[in-house]
N, C-alpha and C positions, 0 to 999 in steps of 0.2 A: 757161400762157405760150403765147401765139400764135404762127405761124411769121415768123423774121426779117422777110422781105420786109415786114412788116404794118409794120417800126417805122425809118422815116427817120432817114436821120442828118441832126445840127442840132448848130449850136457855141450855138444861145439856148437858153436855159430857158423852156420852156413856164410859164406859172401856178402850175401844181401840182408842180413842179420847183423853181419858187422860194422854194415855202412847207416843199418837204422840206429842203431849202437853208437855211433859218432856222433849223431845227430838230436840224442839223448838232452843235453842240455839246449840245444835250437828250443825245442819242442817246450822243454821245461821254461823257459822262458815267456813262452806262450802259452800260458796257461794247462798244458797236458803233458802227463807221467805214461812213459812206456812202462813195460810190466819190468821188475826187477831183473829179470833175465837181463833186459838190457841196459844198466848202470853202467857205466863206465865204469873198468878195474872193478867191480865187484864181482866177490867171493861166492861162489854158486852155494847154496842155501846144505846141498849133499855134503861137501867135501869139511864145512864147516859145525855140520850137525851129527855128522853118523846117521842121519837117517837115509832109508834105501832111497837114490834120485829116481826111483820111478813114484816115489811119494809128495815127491817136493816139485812145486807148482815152475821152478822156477828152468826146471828140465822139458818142461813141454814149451818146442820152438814155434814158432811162424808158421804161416802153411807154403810151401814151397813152392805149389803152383800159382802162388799169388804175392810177387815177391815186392808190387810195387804197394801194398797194401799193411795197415800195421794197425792193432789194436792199442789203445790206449785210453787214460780215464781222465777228467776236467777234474782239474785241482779244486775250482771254486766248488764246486759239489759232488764230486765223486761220481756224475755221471759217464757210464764206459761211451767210447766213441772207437770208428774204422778213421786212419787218416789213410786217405790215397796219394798219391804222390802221381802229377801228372806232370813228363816230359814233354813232351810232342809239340807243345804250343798250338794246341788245335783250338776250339769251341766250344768242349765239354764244362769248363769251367763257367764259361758264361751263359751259357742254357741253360745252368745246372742251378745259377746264382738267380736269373730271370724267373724258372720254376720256380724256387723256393728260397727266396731270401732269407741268410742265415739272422736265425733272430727274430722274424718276421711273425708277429703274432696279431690280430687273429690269425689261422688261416683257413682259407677255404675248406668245405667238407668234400669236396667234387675234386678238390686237389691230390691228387697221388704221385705227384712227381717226390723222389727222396726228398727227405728236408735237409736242407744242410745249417749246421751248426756254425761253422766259421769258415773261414777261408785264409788260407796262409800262404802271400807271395813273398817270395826274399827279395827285397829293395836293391839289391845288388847282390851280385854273386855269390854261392856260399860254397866255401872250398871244403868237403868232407874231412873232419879229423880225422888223425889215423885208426883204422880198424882197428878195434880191441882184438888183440888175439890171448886165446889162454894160456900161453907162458908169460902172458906180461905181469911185471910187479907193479908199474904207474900210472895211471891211467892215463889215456889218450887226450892233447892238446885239446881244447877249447877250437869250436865250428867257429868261423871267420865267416864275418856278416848278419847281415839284421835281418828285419818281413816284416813286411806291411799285412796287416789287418783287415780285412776289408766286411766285416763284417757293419761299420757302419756306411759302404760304400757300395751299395746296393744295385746292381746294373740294371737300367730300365731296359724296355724292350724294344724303345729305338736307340740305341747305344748299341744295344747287341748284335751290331750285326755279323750275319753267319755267310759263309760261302756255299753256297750248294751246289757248286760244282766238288765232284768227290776230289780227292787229295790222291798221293804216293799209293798214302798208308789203305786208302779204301778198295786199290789195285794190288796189296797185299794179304789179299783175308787167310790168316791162319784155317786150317783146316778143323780145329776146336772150336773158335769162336771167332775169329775175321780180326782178332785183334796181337798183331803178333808182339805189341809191346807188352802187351800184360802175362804174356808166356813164352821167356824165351826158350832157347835149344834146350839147353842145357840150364838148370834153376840153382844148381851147386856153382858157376861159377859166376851168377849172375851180378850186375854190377851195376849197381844206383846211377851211377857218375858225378859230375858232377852239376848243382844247380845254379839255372845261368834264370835270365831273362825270362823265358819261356815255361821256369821250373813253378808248377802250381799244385799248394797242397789243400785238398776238402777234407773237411771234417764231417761227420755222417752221423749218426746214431748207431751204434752197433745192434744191426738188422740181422734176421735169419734166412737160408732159400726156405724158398717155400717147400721143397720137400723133406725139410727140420722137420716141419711140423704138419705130419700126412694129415689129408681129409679123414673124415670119420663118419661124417654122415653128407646127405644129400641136400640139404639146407649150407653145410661148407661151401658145397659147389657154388651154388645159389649166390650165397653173398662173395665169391672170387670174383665169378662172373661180372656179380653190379658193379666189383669196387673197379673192374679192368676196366670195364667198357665206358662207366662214370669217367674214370680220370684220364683214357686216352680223346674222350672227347675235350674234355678240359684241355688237355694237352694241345689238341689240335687247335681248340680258339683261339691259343696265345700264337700259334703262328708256328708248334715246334712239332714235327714227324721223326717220333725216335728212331724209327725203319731198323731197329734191334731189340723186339718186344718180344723174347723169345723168352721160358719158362727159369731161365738161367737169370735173366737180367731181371726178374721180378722178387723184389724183397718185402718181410715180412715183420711188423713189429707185433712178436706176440711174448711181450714183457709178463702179460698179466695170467701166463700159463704156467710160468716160472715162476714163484712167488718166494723161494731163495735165492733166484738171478742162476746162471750160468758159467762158466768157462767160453771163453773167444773160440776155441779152438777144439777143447776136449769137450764138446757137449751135452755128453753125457756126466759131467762132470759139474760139482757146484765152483764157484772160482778160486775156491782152492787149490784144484787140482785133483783130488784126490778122495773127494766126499760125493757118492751118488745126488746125480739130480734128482727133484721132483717137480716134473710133469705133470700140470691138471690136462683132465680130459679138455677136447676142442669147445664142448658144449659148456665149460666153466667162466667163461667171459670171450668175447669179439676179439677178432686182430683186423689190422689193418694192414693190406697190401701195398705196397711203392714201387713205383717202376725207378731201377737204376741204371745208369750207363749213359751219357751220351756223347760217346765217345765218336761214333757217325751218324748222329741225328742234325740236321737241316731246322735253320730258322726263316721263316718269310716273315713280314710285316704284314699281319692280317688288316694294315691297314691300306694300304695301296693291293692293283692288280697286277701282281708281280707273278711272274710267271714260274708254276710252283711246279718245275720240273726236276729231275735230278739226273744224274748216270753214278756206277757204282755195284760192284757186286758183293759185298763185304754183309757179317751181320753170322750167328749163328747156325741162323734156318734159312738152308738155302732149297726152301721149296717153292720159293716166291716164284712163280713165270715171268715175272718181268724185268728180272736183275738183267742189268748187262750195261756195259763200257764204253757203248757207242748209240745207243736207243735211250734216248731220255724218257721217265717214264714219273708217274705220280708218288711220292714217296708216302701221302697221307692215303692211302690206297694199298701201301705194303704195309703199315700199321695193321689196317683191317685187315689184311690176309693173315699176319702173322698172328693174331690175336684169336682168329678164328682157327687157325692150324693148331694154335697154341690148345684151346679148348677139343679139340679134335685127340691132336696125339696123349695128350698127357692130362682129360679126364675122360672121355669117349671111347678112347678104342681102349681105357684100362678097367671101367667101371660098367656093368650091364646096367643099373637103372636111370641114366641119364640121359636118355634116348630123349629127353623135351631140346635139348642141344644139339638135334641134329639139323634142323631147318635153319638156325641159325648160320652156324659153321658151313652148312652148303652154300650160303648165299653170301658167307663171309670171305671165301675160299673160290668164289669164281674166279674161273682162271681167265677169263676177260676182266680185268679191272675196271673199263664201265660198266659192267654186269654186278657190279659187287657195290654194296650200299656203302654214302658214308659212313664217319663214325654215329653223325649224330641219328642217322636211321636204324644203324645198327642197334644202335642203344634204345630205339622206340620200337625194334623188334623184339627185342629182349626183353622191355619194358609190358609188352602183350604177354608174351611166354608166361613169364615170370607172374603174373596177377593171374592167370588161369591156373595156377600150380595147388592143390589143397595143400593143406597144412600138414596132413598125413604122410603126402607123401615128402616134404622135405624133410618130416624127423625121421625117413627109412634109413640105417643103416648102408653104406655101399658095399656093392657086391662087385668082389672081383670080377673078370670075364674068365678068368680063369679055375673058380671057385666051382667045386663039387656038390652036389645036391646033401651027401652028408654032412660035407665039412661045412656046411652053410647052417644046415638046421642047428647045429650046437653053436654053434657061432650066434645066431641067432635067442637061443635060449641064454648065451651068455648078455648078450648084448639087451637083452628084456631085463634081465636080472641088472645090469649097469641103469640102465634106463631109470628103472622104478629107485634106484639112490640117489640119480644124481637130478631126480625133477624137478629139483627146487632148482639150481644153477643153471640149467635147460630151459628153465623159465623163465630167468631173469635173461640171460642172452639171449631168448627168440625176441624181446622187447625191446634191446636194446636195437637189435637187425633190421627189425621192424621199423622201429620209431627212425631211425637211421634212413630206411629205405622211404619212407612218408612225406621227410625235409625233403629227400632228394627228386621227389616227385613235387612237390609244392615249389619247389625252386626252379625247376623247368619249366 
């Protein structure tokens, strides 16, 4: 999710607004309510109230650079949920189902793949209603066609099987993010279409990006670090190389910072619309990181010696050295690099006290891929790092690289002055980190 500023408010319905809009009662039928913006024939909350529409929840649209994506709430309990809508007919649904079966409880602690909620395929064709548009007085026909549920149809992981040779789309990489379906040209005229066979909708938890919710101190880092490297190894035993672990694709459940919840969209916002959020500090309870997208991640069956090679140059971060179209290359290998450039560009080259990350990310980040450890060495170099670290220095503050010697000391002074309010809260989440990081040592 992008920062607010990125998404204008409008009382119209964009294109691809209109076509979720149609699809209004599909959804409704299946247990979830899109936000009242998008009723069918319903009367915008402004024009009915006299109140200004920059007050009324029902004026903030969609975000536009993500037009196959839609927020929405579970009827049965009011939980908010992202539904994505995948055309393609690729594999992401079923790596996505393999990871984390929707429903599937217990689950793993080592697990960080998104969790998904449900899954929604149309059993046959669904011909979009007509577009609501705002001179209409009647609302638009009833969606033609049913969907199957697949939440008690659970795909094992030899059912799943994946192609790994790349596709079209993987010889298309948008220049934003490799994935040109989830951003077209133009986002104003963009067009659903229609949902055939191939049409698959996930259900998600309504996640945050990680830079929602910035690091605050050096122990942040800390636990980003264990929960990445925990669950790309996880990821890697079932047989799955996301090979798009880039800082964008990595989502964040920090429900428990929120403690009135949020806006989908206006985040600074409570779901009103229109009422400031409140944000606790990072040190007031744990979140948990999830890796999402596998929209070109590769499945092998870890249990045969299947030859785990790929070709492909698609993915956000295109600093890997060994992308390319015609050199088949290790794709659980571009994990580590990615995951290690990952900690490099966006908390190393931003933060001067985190310099215990640099041996890692060097040895993560060779540009020979047999020079670069797996995940699971990677994770037992970390594993060292990490248990030499005192305890002082993970409650330090980060310090920008860019930070002044004065603007630091009052920075500083504030941040001692935070410190000594919030030790109680600080002290139940080091233990929670803690007790967390213990299991996941005892489990190894």
């Amino acid at each position: 999710m992008d920062p607010p500023a990125l998404v204008p408010l409008t009382s119209d319905l964009r294109q691809f607004e209109k076509e979720w809009s149609a699809r209004y009662p599909f959804f409704k039928d299946h247990g979830y309510l899109l936000r009242p913006r998008y009723i069918p024939g319903r009367e915008p909350d402004w024009k009915t109230s006299g109140v200004s529409p920059m007050l009324c929840e029902d004026f903030i649209p969609a975000h536009p650079l993500h037009p196959n994506l839609m927020d929405a709430t579970r009827k049965i309990d009011g939980k908010r949920v992202y539904i994505k809508r995948l055309s393609h007919g690729g594999n992401e649904a079923d790596i996505a189902a393999m990871l984390s079966p929707p429903g599937s409880t217990p689950r793993d602690s080592h697990n960080h793949a998104i969790p998904l909620v449900d899954i929604i395929r149309p059993s046959k064709p669904l011909r979009p209603a007509r577009a609501r548009n705002d001179s209409d007085d009647e609302p638009p026909a009833e969606i033609v066609g049913g969907a199957q549920t697949l939440s008690e149809q659970v795909i094992q992981p030899e059912n799943a099987h994946v192609d790994h040779v790349v596709s079209s789309k993987d010889t298309q990489a948008s220049p934003e993010d490799g994935n040109v379906d989830d951003h077209p040209t133009s986002q104003d005229d963009y067009v659903l279409g229609q949902d055939d066979e191939h049409t698959v909708y996930l259900v998600m938890p309504l996640l945050l990006t990680v830079k929602a919710v910035p690091f605050e101190t050096v122990d942040d880092i800390v636990d980003f670090a264990e929960q990445l490297l925990e669950g790309i190894v996880y990821m890697h035993a079932q047989g799955v190389a996301h090979r798009d672990c880039s800082i964008r694709n990595i989502l964040v459940d920090a429900d428990a910072l929120f403690p009135k919840s949020f806006h989908p969209i206006r985040l600074e916002m409570l779901p009103d619309g229109r009422t400031p959020v409140l944000r606790l500090s990072r040190s007031s309870a744990p979140v948990t990181y999830y890796f999402a997208d596998y929209g070109i991640s590769s499945y092998f069956d870890p249990k045969t010696e299947q030859d785990r090679k790929v070709v492909g140059v698609s993915g956000i971060d295109q600093d890997v050295p060994e992308l390319s179209l015609d050199v088949p290359y290790d794709p659980f290998k571009v994990d580590v690099f990615l995951i290690g450039n990952l900690l490099k560009q966006e908390v190393y080259m931003k933060f001067k006290n985190v310099g215990f990350l640099e041996p890692l990310f060097r040895a993560m980040t060779a540009t020979d891929p047999a020079a670069r450890p797996d995940a699971v060495a990677a994770y037992g170099q970390w594993t060292v790092i990490r248990k030499n670290m005192f305890s002082g220095k993970k409650a330090q503050r980060l310090r920008s690289r860019d930070e002044g010697l004065i603007v630091g000391f009052f920075v500083d002074v504030f941040t001692a002055v935070q410190l000594i309010v919030r030790l109680p809260g600080r002290a139940v989440t080091f233990v929670q980190r803690s007790s967390r990081r213990v299991l996941t040592s005892s489990h190894s």
